[in-house]
C-alpha positions as CSV (number, residue, x, y, z in Angstrom):
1,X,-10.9,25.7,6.8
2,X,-7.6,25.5,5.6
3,X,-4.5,24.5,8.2
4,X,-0.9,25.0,7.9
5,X,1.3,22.0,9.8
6,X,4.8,22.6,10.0
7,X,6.7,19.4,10.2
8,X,9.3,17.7,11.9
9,X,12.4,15.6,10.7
10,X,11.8,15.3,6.9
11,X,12.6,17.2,3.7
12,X,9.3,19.0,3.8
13,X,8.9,22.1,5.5
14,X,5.2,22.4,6.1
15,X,2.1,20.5,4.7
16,X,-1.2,22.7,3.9
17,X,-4.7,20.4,3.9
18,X,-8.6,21.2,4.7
19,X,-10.7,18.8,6.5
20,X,-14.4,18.9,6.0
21,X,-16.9,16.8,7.3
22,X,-13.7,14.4,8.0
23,X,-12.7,14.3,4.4
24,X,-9.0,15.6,3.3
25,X,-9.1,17.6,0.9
26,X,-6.2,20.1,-0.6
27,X,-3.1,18.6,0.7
28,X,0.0,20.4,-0.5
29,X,3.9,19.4,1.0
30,X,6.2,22.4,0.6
31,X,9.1,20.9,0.0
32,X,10.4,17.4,0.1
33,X,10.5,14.8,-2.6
34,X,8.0,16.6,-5.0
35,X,7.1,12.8,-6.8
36,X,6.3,11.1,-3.5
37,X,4.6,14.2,-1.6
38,X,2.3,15.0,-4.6
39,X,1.9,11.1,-4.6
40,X,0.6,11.0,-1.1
41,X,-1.1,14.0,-1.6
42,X,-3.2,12.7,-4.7
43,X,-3.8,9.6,-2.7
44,X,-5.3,10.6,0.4
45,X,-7.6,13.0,-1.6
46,X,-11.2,12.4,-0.7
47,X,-10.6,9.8,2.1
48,X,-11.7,10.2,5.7
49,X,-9.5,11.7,7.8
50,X,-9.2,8.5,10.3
51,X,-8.5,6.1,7.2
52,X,-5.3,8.8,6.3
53,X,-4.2,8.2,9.8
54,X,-4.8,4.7,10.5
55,X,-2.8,4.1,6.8
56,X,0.3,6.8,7.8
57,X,1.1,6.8,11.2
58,X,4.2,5.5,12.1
59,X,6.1,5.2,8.4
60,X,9.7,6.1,8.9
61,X,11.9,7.1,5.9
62,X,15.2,5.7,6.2
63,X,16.6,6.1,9.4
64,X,14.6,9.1,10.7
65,X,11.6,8.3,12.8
66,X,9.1,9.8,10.8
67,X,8.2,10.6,7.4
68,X,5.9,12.8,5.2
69,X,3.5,10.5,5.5
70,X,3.7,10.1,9.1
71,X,3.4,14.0,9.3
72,X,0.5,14.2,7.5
73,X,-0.8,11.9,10.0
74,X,0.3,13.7,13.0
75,X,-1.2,17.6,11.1
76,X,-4.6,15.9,10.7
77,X,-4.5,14.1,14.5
78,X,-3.6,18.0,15.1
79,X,-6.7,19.4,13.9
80,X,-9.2,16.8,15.5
């Protein structure tokens, strides 16, 4: 099933992902720093779902409190 998270305090506007079985799969930022959020993406391909979290939470980006990565955390703590 695909899921849409729209994020909060960072470039990107949304991130699109599937999880099956508890493996990401399909993650897509729209918008943000197209190098680092295809990056990530590419990265977290194929790994459990509680790894991605466990790796992402809590990664700030400058002086924001979050950060793509730490979105893509919160989407997938979203859809447990």
């Amino acid at each position: 099933m695909k899921h849409t998270y729209y994020t909060k305090g960072t470039c990107s506007r949304s991130i699109e992902f599937e999880v099956e079985d508890g493996i990401v799969k399909n993650v897509r930022f729209n918008g943000g720093c197209m190098g680092n959020t295809q990056g990530i993406a590419a990265l977290v391909e194929g790994m459990k779902a509680e790894e991605v979290i466990a790796r992402c939470q809590g990664i700030r980006c400058g002086f924001r409190g979050t950060s793509c990565p730490d979105q893509l955390a919160k989407a997938l703590l979203s859809v447990k």
